[in-house]
TITORSE-130965 format. One record per residue: z, x, y of N, C-alpha, C, O in turn; residue in three letters. Coordinates in steps of 0.02 Angstrom, whole numbers, plus 50000, padded with zeros to 5 digits. Example, Ala and Ser with C-alpha at 12.3 -4.5 7.8 and 13.67 -1.06 7.14 Angstrom:
BEGIN
503905066049716503905061549775503905066049835504235071249834ALA;503545064249888503575068449947503945064550002504025067050057SER;
! end
This chain:
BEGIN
500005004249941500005000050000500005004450062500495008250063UNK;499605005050113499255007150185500075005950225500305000850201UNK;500285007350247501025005350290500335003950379499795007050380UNK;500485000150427500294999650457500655004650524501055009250523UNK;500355001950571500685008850631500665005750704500205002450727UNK;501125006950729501195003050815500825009450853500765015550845UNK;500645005250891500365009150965500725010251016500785004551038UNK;501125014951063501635014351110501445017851181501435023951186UNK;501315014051230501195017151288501645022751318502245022951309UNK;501275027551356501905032751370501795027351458501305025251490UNK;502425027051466502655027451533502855031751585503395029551604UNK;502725035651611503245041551673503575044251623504175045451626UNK;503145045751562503345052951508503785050851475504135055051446UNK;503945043851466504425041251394504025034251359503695029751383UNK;504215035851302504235030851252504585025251220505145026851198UNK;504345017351210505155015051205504805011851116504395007351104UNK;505105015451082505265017350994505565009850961505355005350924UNK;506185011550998506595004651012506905000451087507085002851141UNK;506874994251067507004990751142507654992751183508204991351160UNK;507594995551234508075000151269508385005751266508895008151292UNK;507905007751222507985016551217507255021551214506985024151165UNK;507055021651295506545027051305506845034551286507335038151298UNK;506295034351251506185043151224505735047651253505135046251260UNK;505965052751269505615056151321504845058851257504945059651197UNK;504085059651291503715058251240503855067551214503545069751165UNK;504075069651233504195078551198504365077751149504125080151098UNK;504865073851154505165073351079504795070751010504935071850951UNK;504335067551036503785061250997503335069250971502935066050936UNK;503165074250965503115078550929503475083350880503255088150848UNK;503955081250884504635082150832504895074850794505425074350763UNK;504525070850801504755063650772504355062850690503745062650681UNK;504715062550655504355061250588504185056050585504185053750528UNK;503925050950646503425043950635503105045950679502745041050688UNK;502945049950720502355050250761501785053750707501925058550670UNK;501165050550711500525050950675500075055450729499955061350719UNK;499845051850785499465056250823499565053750908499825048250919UNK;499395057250953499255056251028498555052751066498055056051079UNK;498585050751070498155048251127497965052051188498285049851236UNK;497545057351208497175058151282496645057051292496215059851259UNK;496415051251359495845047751367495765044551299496165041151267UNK;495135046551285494805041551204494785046151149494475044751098UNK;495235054351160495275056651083496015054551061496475054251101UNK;496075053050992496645054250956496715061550920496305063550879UNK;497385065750942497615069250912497975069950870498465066650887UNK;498105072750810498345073750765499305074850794499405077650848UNK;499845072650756500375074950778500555082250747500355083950691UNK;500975086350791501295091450771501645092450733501635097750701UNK;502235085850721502485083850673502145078950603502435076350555UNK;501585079050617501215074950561500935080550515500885080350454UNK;500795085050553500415089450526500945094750492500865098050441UNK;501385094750526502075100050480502395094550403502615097350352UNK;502365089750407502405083750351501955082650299502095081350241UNK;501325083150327500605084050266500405091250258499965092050216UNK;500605096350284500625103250277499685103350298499295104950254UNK;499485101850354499095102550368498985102850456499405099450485UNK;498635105450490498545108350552498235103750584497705101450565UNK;498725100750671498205094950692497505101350718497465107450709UNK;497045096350751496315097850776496525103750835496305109450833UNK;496935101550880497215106850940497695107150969497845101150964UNK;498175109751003498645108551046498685102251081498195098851096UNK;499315100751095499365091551128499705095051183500215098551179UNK;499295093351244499695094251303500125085851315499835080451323UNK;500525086551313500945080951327501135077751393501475072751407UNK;500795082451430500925079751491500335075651511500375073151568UNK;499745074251473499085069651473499295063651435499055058251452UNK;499665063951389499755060051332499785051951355500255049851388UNK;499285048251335499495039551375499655036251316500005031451333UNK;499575036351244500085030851175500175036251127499885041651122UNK;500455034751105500845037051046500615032850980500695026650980UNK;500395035450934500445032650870500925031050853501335033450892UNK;501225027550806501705028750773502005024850697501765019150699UNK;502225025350665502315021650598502905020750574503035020150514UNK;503345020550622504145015650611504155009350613504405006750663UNK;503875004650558503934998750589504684997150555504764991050555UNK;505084999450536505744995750520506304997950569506914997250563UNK;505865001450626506605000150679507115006550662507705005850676UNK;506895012550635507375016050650507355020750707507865024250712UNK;506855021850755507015026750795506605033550777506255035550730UNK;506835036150843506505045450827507045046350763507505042450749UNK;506895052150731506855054450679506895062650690506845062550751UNK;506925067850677506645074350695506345077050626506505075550569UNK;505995080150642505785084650561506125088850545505895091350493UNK;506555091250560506965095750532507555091950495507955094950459UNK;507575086450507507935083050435507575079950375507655074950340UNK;507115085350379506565085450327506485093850327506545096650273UNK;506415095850357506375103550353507015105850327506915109750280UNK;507625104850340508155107650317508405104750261508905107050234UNK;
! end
């Protein structure tokens, strides 16, 4: 089964994951549900997606372009970091 994936606008450089808790989007590259970035009309690969499938996104994500966020939490838990997967 495909798990489906939300789309999340960045606002003035945060993300809201869950309702009333913006996440600054820096972090959304250390989030083990972020999939990929959004600048203009490419999607990028996440930093953290790519440390999870052991594979390399396409290029660097300047984050300070970044306008949605992929993402594939749909049960509501929040950022995540990869290093509670790395460790």
């Amino acid at each position: 089964m495909t798990r489906g994936r939300r789309t999340l606008p960045v606002e003035r450089g945060e993300v809201r994951c869950l309702p009333g808790e913006p996440v600054i989007v820096e972090k959304c590259r250390f989030c083990v549900h972020s999939t990929s970035f959004r600048i203009k009309t490419a999607w990028i690969t996440s930093p953290a997606r790519a440390y999870c499938l052991r594979s390399r996104p396409e290029k660097d994500v300047d984050l300070s372009t970044v306008e949605e966020v992929e993402c594939d939490d749909l049960d509501g838990e929040g950022y995540r970091s990869i290093m509670s997967i790395l460790s």
